[in-house]
N, C-alpha and C positions, 0 to 999 in steps of 0.2 A: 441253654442257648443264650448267646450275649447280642445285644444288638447294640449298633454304632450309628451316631449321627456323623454326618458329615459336614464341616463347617466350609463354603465356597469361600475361595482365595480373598474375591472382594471383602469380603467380612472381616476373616481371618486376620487380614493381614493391613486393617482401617490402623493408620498413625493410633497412636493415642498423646501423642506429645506433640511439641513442635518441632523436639528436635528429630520424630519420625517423620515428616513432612518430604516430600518428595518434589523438585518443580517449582513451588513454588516463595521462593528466597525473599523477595518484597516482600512479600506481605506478612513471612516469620520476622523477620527482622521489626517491622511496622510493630506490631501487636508486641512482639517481646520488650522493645525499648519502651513501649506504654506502659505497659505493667510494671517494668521493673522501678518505671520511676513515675509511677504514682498517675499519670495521666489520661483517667480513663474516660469515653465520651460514652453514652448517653445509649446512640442506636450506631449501629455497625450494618451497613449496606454490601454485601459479599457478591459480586458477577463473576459469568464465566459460563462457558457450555460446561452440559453433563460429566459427570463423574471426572471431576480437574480437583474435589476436597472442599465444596463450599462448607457443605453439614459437616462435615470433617472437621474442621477447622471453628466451625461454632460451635461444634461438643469440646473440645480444647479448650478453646474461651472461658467455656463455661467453668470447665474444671479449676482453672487459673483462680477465678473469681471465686470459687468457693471450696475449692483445696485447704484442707487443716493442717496438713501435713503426716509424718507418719509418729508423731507424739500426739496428733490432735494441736499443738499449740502455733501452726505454723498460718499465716494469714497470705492476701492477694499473693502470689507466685505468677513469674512466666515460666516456671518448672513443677507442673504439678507431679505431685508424690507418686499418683495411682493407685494408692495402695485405702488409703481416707476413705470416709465411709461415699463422701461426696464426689468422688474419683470413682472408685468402683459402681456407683450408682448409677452415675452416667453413663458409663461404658454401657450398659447395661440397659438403658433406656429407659430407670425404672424412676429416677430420683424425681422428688414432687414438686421442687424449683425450677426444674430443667422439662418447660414446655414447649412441645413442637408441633408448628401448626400447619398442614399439606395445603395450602391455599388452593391450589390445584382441586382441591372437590369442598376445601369450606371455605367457600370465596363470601359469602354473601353477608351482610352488614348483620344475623342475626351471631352469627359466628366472632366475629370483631366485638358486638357489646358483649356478649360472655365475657371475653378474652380482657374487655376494661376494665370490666366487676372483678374478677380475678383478678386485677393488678391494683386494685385497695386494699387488698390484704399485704401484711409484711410475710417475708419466706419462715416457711415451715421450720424447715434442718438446716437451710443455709444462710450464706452470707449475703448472696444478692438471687432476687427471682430472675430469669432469664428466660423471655419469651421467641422464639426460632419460628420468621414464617419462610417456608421455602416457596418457590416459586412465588413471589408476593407479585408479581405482575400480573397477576391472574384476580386480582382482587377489584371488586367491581367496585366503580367510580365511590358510589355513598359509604361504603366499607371502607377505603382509603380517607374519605373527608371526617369519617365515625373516628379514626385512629388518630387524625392528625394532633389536636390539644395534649394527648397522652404521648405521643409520640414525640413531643417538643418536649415539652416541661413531665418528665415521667416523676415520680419518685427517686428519691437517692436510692432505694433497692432494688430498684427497675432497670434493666438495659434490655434492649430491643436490638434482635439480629435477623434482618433480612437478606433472602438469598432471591436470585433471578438468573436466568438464562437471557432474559431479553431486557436490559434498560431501560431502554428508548419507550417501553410502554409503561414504565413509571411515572407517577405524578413528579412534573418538576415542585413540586409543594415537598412533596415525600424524599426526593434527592438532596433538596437543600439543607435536611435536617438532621441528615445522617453522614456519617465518615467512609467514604465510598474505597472501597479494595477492589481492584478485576484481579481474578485469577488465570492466569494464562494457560493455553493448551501445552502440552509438556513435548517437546521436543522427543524424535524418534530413538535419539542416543539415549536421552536419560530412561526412559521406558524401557528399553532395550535394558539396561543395565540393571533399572531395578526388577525387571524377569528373570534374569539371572541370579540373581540375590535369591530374590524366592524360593527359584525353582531347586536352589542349592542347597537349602532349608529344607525344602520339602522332599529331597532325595530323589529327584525326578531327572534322568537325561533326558539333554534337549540338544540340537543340534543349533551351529549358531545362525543358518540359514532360516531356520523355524521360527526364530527368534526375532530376527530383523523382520520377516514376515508380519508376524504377532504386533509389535511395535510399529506398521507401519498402518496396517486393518487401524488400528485404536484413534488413529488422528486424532492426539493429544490426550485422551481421556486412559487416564491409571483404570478406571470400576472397569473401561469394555477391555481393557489390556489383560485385566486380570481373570473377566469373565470368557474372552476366549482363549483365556490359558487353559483355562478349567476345560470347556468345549475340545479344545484340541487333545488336553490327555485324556480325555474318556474317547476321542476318535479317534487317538492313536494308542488306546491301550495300557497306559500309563508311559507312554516313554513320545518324547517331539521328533517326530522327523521334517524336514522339509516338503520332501515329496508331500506325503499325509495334510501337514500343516495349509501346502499350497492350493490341495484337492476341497481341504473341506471352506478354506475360503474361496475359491473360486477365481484366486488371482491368477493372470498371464503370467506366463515364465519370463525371462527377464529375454532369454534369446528373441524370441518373436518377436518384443521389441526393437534390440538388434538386428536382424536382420530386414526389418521393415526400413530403419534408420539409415543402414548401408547400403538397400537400393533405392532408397529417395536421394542419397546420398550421389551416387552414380547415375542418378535419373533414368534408374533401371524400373520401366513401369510395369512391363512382363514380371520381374520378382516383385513390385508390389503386388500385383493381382495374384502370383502362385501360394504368396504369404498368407492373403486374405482367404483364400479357396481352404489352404491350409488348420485357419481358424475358425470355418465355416464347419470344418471335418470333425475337429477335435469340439467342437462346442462351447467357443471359449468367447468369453464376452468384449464384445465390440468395446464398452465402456471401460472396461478393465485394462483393452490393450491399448486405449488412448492413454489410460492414467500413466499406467508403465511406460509409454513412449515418452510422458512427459516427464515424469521425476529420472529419466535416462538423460532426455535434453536438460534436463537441471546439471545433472551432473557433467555435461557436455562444456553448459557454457560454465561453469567456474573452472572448471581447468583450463579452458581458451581464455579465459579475463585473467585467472591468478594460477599459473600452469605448479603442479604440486600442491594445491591445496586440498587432494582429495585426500580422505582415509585409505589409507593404503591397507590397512588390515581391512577395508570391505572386498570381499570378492568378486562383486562388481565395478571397482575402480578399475583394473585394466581394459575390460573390454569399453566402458566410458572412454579413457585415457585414448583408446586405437580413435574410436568415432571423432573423437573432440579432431584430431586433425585428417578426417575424411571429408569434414563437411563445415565451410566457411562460416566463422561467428555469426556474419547476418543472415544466413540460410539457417542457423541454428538457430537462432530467436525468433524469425519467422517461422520456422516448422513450428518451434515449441506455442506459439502464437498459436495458429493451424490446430494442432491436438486440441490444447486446451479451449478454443471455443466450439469443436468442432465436436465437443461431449454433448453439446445439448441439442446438435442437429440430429442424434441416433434416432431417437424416438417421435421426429419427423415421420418416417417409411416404416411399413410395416417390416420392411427386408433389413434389418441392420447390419446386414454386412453389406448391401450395396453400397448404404449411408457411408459407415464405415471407408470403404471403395472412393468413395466422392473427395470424402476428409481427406484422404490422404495425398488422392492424385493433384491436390488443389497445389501443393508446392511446383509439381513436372508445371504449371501452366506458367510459371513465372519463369523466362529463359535466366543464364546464367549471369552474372555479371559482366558485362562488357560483349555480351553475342547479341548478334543482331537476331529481329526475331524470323520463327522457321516459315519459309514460303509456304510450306504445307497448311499453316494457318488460317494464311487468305488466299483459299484454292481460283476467288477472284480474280480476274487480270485486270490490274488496277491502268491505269494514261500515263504516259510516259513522258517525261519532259526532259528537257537537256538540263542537268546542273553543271557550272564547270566545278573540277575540281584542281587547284593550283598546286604547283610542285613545288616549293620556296628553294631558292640556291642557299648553300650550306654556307657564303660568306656571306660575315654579317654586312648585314646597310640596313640603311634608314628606312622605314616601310613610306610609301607615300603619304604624303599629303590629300584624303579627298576635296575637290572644290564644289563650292557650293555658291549657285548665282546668285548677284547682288546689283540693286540696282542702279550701281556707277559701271561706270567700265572697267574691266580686270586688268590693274595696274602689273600684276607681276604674274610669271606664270610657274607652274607648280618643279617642285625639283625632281632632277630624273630619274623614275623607277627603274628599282633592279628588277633585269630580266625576269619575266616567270611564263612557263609555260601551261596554260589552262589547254587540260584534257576531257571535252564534256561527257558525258558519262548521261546514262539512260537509268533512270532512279525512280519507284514508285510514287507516287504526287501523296499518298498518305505520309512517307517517310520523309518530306521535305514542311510538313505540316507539323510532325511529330517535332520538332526541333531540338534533336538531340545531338549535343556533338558528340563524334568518338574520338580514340583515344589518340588519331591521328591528323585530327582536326584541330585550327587554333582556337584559344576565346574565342567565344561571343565578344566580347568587347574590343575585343583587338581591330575586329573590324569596322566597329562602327562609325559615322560621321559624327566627328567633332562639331557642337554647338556654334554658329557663330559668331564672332567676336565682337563683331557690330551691331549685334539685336542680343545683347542679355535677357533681354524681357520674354523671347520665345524661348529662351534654356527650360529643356525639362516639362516641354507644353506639349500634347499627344497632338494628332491630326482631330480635327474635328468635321462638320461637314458642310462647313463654312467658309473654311480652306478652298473647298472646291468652288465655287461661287465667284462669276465672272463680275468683273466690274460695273457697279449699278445695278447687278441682284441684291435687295435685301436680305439678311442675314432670318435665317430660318429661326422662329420662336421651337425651344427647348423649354422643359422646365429640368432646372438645376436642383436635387432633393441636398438642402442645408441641417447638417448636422448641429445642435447647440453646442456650442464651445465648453471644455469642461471647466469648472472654476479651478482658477491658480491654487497649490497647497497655502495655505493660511495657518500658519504653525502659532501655538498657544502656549500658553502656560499650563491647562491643564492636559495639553497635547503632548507636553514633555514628562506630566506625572503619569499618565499613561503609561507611555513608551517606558518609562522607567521602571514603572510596577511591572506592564506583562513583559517584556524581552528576557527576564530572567524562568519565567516558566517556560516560555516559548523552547530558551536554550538546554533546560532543562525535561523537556519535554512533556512536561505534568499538563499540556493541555494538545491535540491531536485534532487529526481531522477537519471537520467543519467548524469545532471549539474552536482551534487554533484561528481559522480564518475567520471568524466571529472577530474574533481578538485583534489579527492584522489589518480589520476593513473597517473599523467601531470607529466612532472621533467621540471622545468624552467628553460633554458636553457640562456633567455636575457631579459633585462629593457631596452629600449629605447626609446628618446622623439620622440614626431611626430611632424613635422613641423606645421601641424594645431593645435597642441596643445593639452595638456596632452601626457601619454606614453602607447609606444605597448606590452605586454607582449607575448615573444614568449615563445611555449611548445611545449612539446615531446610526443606523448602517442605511446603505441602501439597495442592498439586494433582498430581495424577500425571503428566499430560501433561509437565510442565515437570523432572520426576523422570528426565531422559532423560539417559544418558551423553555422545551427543554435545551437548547443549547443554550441559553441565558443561565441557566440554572446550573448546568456543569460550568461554565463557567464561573457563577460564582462559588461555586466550591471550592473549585484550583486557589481564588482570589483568598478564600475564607481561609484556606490551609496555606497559603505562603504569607496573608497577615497575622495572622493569628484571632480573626476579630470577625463576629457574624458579619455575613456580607451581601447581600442583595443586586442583582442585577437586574436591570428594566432597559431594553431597547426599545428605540422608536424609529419610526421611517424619515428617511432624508440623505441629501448627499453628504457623506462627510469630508468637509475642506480639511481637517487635518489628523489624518491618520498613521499606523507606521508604516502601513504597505504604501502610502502617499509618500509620505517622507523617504522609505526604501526606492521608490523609484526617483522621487527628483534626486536623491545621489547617485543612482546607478545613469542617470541621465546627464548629472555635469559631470562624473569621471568620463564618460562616451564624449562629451565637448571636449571636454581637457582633453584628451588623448588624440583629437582629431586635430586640435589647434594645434599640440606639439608636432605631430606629424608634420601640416603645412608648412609650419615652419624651422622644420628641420633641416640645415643647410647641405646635408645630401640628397635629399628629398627633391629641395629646390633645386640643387646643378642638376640632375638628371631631367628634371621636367624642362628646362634651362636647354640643355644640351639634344634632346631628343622631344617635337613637336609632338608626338603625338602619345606623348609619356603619360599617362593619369593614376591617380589612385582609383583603384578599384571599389566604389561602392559597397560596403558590409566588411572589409577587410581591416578595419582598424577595431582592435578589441582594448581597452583598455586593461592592464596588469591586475593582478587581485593585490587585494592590499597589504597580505601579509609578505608581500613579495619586498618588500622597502623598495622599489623602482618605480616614480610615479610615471616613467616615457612610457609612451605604448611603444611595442613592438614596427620595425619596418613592414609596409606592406607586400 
């Protein structure tokens, strides 16, 4: 009688090279060009959710660093052999340089001085010792300050590779000293693809609905992509079906989404409710059929923004492709809005499918574009007032002139309006409140009273209640709340080394987020060396949020990796007079003058204003041109 191990796909089927790496292209490329040309750093800092190839990727390393080759005579490689006694060791878990330490349950500082005593010794068999802590963010405060000295200045045979799920809970002391990789979640196609690879190897049919299934469960992560490969053919008996695949994940069919989208779509609310009853029957999860409603509206709106940009070999692109033109772009971004916040009201009610029920009808409550809203809403009977409504005659003329009293006597009188007949009309007092024109109504602006030409000083002044006060009332005591004026951009010289150091990460991207706005909102204030070497860049912000250690610290890393030179960040609290986001708006603020001045004085501009009294530009209408347009006029309004 023979017996068999079974080896689970995850395992099986771990890279051992870089060129088995899957997703993750940055960071092989990063590591391969170091190695091959000599430049290696010290500690290597690996992020990224679960199962994306952190330890993956540090057993690699490792083998690089201490590969002999397959004569034994072969040294550093970014192509290790596998075959060396220090290749196969690894793989294996066995090799005595190659230490890995679960921070996750040996966090605590007695753990860390072990780990220092051990790294006074030089490597047993290899070329360099290499110590792997995973999850190092779990490592308590004194443990992190016990590593630090060793973790700066190690030994030449020492390198240090840390892995985390969560950054943000690193010491910025610990980030600044390492060469930071994120590894990214792996997109649904390439997952997809390499299942199929696998599953071709492994001699297993799969169906390719099963598949995109599998790839979509994994949200980014290869180890759970592969793990519920494994789960699905022991549930399907060795062979992937869809059906099967769909059952034992518990995912919504993609119709039910469908059909919920094509009567939200027809503001059919009876077939929302038969749908939800429906889902109610089958047992199928509220949360699940939000997600499917929403990667359907994914797919909705890139065909409505870039029409043909779907995968045509998915089998879900036609029925997409129908929705995309049943249901308007901003009702499609709205519902997809709707879905997706509306996952985390399920577990509000104890009923999820009422919840459910709620999420959904929340779009029927928004009437459609351009319909006025249903009387049935406000069963109230609201006071009725006379609006007129004007009928304009179809030739053109002048629209009047309104007058406005002044206190000489009226020298000339107004010129003659064309005929209009006003038909007042019975209108609810909430919808003359609501002030909304329709589609058959003119500007707002079209009608309003021109400013008088003899009092500029009141242009642009609201009613106050001052106004109303008869002659020889005292004017009513107000307090006026005075905002502090903000200080003018004050641009520097070391405002322009700034702007010139970061604008190239910015455009390059190497710094994100809050970093990035760190970086836009900072006014550099000092360059100076540090006795240990390289220089400390001090800044100025004044928002507090951005006032934060570890974002000084990812920041200066970005600085350390695009100088070449250790790099130190220190913010302080203050306004900064000259920054880039300061400098970006006063340009974005005189193209908006320029653009306006050219307007005014644009000589058709002028004869129409000239020709027609009551002609104006329209306030927010002048956009200045982008600049790679070589046109510096703004557009007519």
């Amino acid at each position: 009688m023979t017996s068999m191990s079974h080896v689970v796909l995850a395992r099986k089927y771990r890279p051992r090279s870089f060129e088995q790496m899957v997703g993750q292209a940055h960071v092989v490329q990063a590591l391969t060009n170091a190695l091959s040309s000599g430049r290696l750093h010290h500690a290597y800092l690996f992020t990224g959710t679960r199962g994306i190839g952190k330890t993956t990727v540090s057993r690699i390393l490792a083998k690089s660093l201490n590969c002999t080759g397959a004569d034994g005579a072969g040294g550093v490689t970014a192509h290790p052999c596998g075959v060396c006694q220090a290749c196969t060791e690894i793989d294996a878990d066995r090799f005595i340089d190659y230490i890995e330490l679960d921070a996750a349950s040996n966090r605590s500082i007695d753990e860390i001085r072990e780990l220092i005593e051990r790294a006074a010794y030089k490597p047993s068999v290899g070329r360099y010792k290499v110590f792997m802590i995973d999850e190092a963010h779990q490592l308590t405060k004194d443990a992190f300050n016990a590593l630090l000295k060793t973790l700066e200045e190690p030994p030449d045979y020492l390198k240090f590779v840390l892995a985390t799920t969560d950054p943000e809970k690193m010491l910025p002391t610990v980030l600044s000293r390492c060469l930071q990789f994120n590894l990214r979640p792996m997109a649904p196609e390439v997952v997809h693809e390499h299942l199929a690879q696998v599953l071709a190897t492994e001699g297993v049919a799969a169906e390719a609905g099963a598949l995109r299934l599998l790839a979509r469960a994994a949200r980014g992560s290869m180890r759970d992509a592969l793990s519920l490969t494994d789960q699905a053919i022991a549930y399907g008996a060795g062979t992937l079906r869809e059906d099967g695949v769909r059952a034992m994940l518990g995912t919504v069919d993609r119709s039910h989404a469908a059909s919920l989208v094509q009567a939200l779509a027809g503001h059919d609310g009876a077939g929302v409710l038969a749908t939800v009853a429906a889902l109610r029957q089958l047992g199928l999860s509220g949360a699940g059929t939000l997600e499917e409603m929403a990667a359907l509206l994914q797919q909705m709106a890139i065909e409505q923004a870039v029409p043909g940009a779907l995968d045509d070999t998915d089998p879900d692109t036609a029925g997409a492709r129908a929705l995309a033109a049943a249901l308007a772009p901003d009702e499609t971004q709205l519902l997809y809005g709707i879905v997706v916040h509306g996952r985390a009201e399920l577990s509000l009610l104890s009923d999820e499918y009422a919840a459910l029920t709620m999420v959904l009808l929340r779009l029927l409550a928004f009437p459609p574009a351009g319909a006025a809203p249903l009387a049935a809403v406000a069963p109230r009977a609201a006071p009725l007032v006379a609006a007129p409504r004007e009928a304009r005659s179809t030739a053109p003329a002048r629209p009047p002139v309104p007058l406005r009293p002044s206190a000489g006597p009226a020298t000339a009188a107004a010129p003659a309006a064309p005929v209009r007949s006003a038909a007042p009309a019975a209108v609810p007092m909430a919808a003359l409140a609501a002030g909304v024109p329709t589609a058959q109504e003119p500007p707002p602006w079209l009608d309003e009273e021109l400013p008088a030409e003899d009092s500029p000083a009141d242009s642009g002044r609201s009613a106050s209640p001052d106004d109303a006060r008869t002659d020889g009332e005292p004017p009513a005591r107000r307090t006026v709340p005075v905002t502090p004026p903000v200080p003018a951009l004050q641009a520097t010289a070391l405002g322009d080394q700034w702007a010139a150091t970061v604008r190239p990460l910015l455009a390059a991207g190497s710094v994100t987020a809050l970093v990035r706005e760190l970086a836009l909102q900072a006014e550099l204030l000092a360059v100076a060396p540090r006795a240990e070497g390289g220089r400390r860049w001090r800044l100025r912000v004044e928002r507090e949020t951005l006032r934060n250690p570890a974002l000084a610290a990812k920041l200066g890393v970005a600085l350390q990796d695009a100088l070449g030179e250790a790099t130190e960040v220190d913010v302080e609290a203050g306004v900064a007079l000259d920054s880039i986001a300061r400098r970006d708006g006063a340009a974005r603020e005189a193209a908006q003058q320029q653009a306006e001045q050219l307007i005014r004085s644009d000589p058709v501009v002028l004869a129409l204003m000239a020709q027609f009294d009551t002609a104006r530009i329209v306030p927010g209408s002048i956009k200045p041109l982008a600049a790679t347009s070589g046109d510096t006029k703004a557009p007519p309004p």
